[in-house]
C-alpha positions in Angstrom: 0.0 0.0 0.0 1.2 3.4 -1.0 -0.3 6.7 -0.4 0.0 8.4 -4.1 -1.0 11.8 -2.4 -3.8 13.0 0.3 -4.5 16.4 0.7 -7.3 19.4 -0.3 -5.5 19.0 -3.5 -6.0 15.5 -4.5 -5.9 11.8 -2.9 -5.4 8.7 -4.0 -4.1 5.6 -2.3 -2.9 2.5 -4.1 -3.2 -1.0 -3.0 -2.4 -4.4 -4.4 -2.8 -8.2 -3.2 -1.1 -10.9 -4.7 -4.2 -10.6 -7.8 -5.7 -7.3 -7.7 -4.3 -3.6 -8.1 -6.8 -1.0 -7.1 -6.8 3.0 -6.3 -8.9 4.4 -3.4 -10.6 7.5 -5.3 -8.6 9.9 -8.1 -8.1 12.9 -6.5 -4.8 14.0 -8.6 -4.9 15.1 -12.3 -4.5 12.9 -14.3 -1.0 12.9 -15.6 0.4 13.3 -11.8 -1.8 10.3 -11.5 0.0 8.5 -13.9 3.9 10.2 -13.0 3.2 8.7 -9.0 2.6 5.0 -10.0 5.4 5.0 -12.1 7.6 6.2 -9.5 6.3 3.1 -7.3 6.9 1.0 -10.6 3.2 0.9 -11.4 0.9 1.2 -14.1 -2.6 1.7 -15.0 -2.6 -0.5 -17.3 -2.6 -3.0 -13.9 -5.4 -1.6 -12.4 -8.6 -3.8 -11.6 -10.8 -1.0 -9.7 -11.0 2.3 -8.4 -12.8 2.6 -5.8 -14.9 6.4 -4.7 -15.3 7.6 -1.2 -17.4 10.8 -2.0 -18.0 13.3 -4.9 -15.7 16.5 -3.5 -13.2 17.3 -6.3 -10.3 16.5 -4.2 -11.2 13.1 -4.7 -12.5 12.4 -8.4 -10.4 15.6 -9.9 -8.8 12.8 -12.7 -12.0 9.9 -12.1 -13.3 10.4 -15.3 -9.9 10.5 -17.6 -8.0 7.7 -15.7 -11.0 5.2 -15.9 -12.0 6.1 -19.4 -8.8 5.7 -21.1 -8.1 2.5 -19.2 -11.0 1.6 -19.3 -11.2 0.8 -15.4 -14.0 0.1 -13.8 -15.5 2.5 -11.0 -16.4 1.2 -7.8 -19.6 3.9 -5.9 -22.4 3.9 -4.7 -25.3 5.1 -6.1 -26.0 8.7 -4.3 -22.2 9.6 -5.1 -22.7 8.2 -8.5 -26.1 10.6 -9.1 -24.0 14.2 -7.9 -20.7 13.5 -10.2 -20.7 16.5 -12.7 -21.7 16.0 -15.6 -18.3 15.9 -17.3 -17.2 12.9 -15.4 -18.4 10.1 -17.4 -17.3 6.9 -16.7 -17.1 3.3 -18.9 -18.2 0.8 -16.3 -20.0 1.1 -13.0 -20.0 -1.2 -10.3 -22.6 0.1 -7.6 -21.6 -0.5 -3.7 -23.3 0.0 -0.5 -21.9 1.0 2.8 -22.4 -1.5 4.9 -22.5 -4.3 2.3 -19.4 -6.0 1.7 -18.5 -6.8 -2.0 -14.9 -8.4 -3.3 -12.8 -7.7 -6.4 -10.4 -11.1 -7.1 -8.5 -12.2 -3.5 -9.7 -8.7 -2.4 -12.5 -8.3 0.0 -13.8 -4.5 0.6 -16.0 -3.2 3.5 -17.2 0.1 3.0 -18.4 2.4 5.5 -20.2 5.5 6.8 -18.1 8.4 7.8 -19.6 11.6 9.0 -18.8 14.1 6.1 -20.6 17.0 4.5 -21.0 14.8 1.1 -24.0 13.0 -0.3 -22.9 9.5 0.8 -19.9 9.4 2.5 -18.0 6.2 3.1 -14.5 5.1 4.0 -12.6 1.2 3.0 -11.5 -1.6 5.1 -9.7 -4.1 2.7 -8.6 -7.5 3.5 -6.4 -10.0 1.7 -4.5 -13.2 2.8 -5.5 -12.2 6.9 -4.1 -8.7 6.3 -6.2 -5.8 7.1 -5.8 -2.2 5.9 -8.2 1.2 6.4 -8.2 3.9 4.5 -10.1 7.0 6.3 -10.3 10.6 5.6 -13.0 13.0 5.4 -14.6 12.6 8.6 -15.6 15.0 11.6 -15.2 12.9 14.4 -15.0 9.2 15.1 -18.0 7.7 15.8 -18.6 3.6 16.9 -19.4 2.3 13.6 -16.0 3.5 12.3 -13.9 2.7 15.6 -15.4 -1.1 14.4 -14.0 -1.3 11.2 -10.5 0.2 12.4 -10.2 -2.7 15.3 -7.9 -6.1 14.0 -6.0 -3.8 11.0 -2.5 -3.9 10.2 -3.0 -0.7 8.7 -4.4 2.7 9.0 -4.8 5.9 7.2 -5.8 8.2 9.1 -6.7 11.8 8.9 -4.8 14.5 10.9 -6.5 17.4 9.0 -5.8 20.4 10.8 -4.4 21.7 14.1 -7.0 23.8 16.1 -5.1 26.5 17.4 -3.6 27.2 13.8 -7.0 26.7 11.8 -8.4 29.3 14.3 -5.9 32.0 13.8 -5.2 30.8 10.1 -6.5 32.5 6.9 -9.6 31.1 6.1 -13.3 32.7 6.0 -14.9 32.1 9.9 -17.5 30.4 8.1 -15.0 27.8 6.2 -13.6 27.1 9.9 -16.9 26.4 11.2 -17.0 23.4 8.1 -13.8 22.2 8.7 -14.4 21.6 12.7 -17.8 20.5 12.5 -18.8 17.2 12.9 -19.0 17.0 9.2 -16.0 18.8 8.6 -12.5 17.5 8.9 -10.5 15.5 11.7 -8.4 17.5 13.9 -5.0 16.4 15.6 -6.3 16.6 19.0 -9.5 14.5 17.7 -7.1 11.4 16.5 -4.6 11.3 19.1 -7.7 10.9 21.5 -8.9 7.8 19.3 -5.2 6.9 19.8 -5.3 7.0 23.6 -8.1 5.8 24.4 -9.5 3.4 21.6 -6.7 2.0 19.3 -6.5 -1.1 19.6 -2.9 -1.4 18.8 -2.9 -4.3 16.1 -1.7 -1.8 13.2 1.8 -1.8 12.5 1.8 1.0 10.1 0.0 4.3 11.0 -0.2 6.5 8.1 -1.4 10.3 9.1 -3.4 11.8 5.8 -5.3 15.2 4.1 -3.3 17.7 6.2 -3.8 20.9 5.8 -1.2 22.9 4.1 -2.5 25.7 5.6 -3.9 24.5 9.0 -1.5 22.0 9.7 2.2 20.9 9.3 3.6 17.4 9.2 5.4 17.9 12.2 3.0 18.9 14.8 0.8 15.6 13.1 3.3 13.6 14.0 3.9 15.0 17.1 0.7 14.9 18.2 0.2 11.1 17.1 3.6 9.9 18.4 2.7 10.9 22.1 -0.9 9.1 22.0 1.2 6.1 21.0 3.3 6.6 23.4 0.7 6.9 26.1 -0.7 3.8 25.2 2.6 1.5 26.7 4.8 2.5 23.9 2.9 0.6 20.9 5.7 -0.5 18.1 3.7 0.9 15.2 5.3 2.8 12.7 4.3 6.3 11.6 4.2 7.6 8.5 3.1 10.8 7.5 1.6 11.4 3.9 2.3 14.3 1.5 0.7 16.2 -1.1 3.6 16.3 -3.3 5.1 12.8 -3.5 4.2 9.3 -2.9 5.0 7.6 0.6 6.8 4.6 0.5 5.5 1.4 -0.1 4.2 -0.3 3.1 4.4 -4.4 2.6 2.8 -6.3 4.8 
């Protein structure tokens, strides 16, 4: 698993079992699309899926190029599906429902609810050959259902949107603030390290922290922030990683 790039700008995450290769959504143009699989030795040619958490641009920005031209199928649900623009037209749908888990070759796929200010929000637990791996962003706060779905992985991607004290006193509109720390809005710092003190279940190995602000935020004080809930919690051994809008992280191999 690789994080291609998360951020306001564009996200996409790649993942591959020993059968399939998938994206979780297309955030990035494109040609950068394109540019950060090669430089993980990728292709699109490869891909079997891509798979769409919600209809914000930041997210399906290069949907409708990269599954046309490959002629990839699109994995979203239905309410999503109806709010694409119009431009975004894509060859093959396959319709999912959160809550109903559906599988793509050795890969199985739960999709979720997340609390987000989009149509029908959802977030991904994937499994293949006992390994587990989450991919969440987008989301306000925490809530049981998805503190369920994050229990037994080996991996997480987690937002760390924003720092409070530097969205408050940062550049954007009150009224853009009020989004970002509603319980639609975006995850804060504070808000994950408390999941990570008090309701990680420790199983993950990799922690990846994702969609921080470039404004609100710096990798930094994420990591900061993340590294003393984990240390709070007996000193788990799981590796943090913090994601970037400009390049690809590393691949994580499980």
């Amino acid at each position: 698993m690789a994080v291609l790039g998360s951020g306001s700008s564009g996200n996409c995450t790649f993942l591959a079992t020993e059968r399939v290769k998938v994206l979780i959504d297309a955030g990035l143009s494109g040609r950068d699309t394109l540019r950060r699989l090669a430089s993980i030795g990728e292709k699109p040619e490869s891909l079997q899926a891509i798979l769409v958490t919600h209809e914000h641009s930041d997210h399906i920005s290069g949907l409708a190029r990269l599954a046309s031209h490959y002629k990839i199928p699109v994995y979203v649900s239905s309410p999503t599906q109806a709010v694409l623009p119009p431009r975004v037209k894509l060859p093959a749908v396959e319709t999912i429902q959160a809550g109903k888990q559906f599988e793509i070759g050795d890969l199985t796929i739960d999709p979720f609810t997340i609390p987000h200010d989009a149509v029908d929000p959802v977030a991904f637990r994937l499994t293949a050959g006992g390994i587990r791996v989450a991919v969440v962003t987008d989301l306000g706060y925490i809530p049981e259902n998805v503190k369920y779905y994050l229990r037994g992985c080996h991996c997480l991607v987690l937002e760390a949107n924003h720092d409070l004290e530097m969205l408050r006193n940062g550049p954007y509109p009150w009224f853009v603030k009020q989004r970002v720390m509603s319980r639609d809005g975006h995850l804060s710092n504070h808000a994950l390290s408390n999941f990570l003190s008090n309701d990680f279940d420790g199983t993950a190995q990799v922690l990846v922290l994702a969609h921080l602000s470039e404004c609100n935020n710096h990798p930094e004080i994420a990591r900061m922030a993340a590294t003393s809930a984990l240390e709070a919690q007996n000193g788990r051994e799981t590796r943090l990683a913090v994601s970037s809008q400009q390049q690809p992280t590393e691949m994580f191999r499980f």
